[in-house]
C-alpha positions as a printed NumPy array, in Angstrom:
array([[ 21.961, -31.84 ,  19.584],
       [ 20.756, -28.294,  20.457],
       [ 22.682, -25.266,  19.425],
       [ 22.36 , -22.282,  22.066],
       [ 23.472, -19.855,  18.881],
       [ 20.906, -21.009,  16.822],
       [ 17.455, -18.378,  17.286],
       [ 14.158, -20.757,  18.164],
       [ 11.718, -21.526,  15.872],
       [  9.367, -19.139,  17.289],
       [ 11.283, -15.74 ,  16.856],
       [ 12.908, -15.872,  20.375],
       [ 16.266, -14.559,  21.167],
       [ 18.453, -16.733,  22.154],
       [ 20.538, -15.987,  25.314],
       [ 23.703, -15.552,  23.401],
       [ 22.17 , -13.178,  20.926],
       [ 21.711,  -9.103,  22.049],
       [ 18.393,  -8.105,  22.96 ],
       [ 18.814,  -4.7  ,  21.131],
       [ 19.658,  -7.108,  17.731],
       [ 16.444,  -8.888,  18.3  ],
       [ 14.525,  -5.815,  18.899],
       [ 15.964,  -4.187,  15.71 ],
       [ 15.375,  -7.132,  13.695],
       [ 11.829,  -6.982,  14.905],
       [ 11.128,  -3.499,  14.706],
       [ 12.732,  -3.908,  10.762],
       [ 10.332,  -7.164,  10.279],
       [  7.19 ,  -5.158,  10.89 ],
       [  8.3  ,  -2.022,   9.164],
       [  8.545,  -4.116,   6.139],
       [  5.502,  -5.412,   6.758],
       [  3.876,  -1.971,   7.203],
       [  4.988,  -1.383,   3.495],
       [  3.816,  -3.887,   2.138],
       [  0.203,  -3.353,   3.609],
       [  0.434,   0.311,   2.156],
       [  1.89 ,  -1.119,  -1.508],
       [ -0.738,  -3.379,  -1.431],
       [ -3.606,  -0.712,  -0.673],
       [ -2.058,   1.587,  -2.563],
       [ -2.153,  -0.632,  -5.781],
       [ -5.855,  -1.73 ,  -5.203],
       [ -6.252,   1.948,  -5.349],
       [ -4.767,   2.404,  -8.207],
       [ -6.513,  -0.728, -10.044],
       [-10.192,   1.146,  -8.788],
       [ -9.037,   3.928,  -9.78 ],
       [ -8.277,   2.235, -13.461],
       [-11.368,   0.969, -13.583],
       [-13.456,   3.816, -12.373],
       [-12.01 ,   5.84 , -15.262],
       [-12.473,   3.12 , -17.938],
       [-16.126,   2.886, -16.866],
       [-16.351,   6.792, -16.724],
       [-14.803,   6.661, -20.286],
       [-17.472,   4.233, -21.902],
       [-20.714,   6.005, -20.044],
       [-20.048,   9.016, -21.885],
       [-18.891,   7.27 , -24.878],
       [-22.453,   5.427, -24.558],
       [-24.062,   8.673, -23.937],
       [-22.402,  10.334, -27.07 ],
       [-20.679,  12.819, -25.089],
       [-17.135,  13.88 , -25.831],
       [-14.899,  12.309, -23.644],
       [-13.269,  15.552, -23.273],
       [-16.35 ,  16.605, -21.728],
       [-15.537,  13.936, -18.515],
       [-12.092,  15.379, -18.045],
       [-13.253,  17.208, -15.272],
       [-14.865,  14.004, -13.923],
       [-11.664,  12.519, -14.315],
       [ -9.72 ,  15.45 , -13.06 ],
       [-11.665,  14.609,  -9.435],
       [-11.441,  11.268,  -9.583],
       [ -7.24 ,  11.448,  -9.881],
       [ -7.211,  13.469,  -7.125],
       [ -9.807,  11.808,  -4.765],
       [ -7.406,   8.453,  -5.445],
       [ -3.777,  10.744,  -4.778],
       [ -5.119,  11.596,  -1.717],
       [ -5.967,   8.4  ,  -0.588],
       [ -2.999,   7.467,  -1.242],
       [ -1.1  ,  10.214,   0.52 ],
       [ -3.093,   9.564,   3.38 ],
       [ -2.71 ,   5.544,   3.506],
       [  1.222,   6.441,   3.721],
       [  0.596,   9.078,   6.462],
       [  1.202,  12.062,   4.262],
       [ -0.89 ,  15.394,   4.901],
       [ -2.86 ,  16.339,   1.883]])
């Protein structure tokens, strides 16, 4: 047997349930989802950004600089990535 309180299978209200709850509930859903896009993006920057330094690190290590030398490489790299990052959350730089 059907029950009218129970909400369909596709995300519909049913007609016992508000239509602000539904809305809220919906607007909630993709706000959550939202995050998780940025929290995702944001930690595939952060993995590049790993990487990209690790690489930077053995170049000049292969080179037989001073890895001091790269700092400043690495300085600009840090804050290319934090940037990205404030931007991908809808931050000004």
């Amino acid at each position: 047997m059907n029950d009218p309180y129970k909400k369909s299978q596709k995300g519909e209200p049913n007609p016992h349930q508000s239509m602000q709850d539904f809305l809220n509930k919906e607007d909630e859903r993709k706000q959550k989802e939202e995050a998780q896009k940025k929290t995702i993006a944001i930690q595939g920057l952060q993995l590049a950004l790993e990487n990209k330094l690790l690489l930077q690190r053995i170049y000049a290590e292969q080179l037989g600089k001073d890895v001091e030398e790269m700092q400043e490489t690495f300085d600009e790299i840090t804050k290319a990535a934090y940037n990205q990052a404030r931007e991908l959350l809808g931050l000004q730089s």
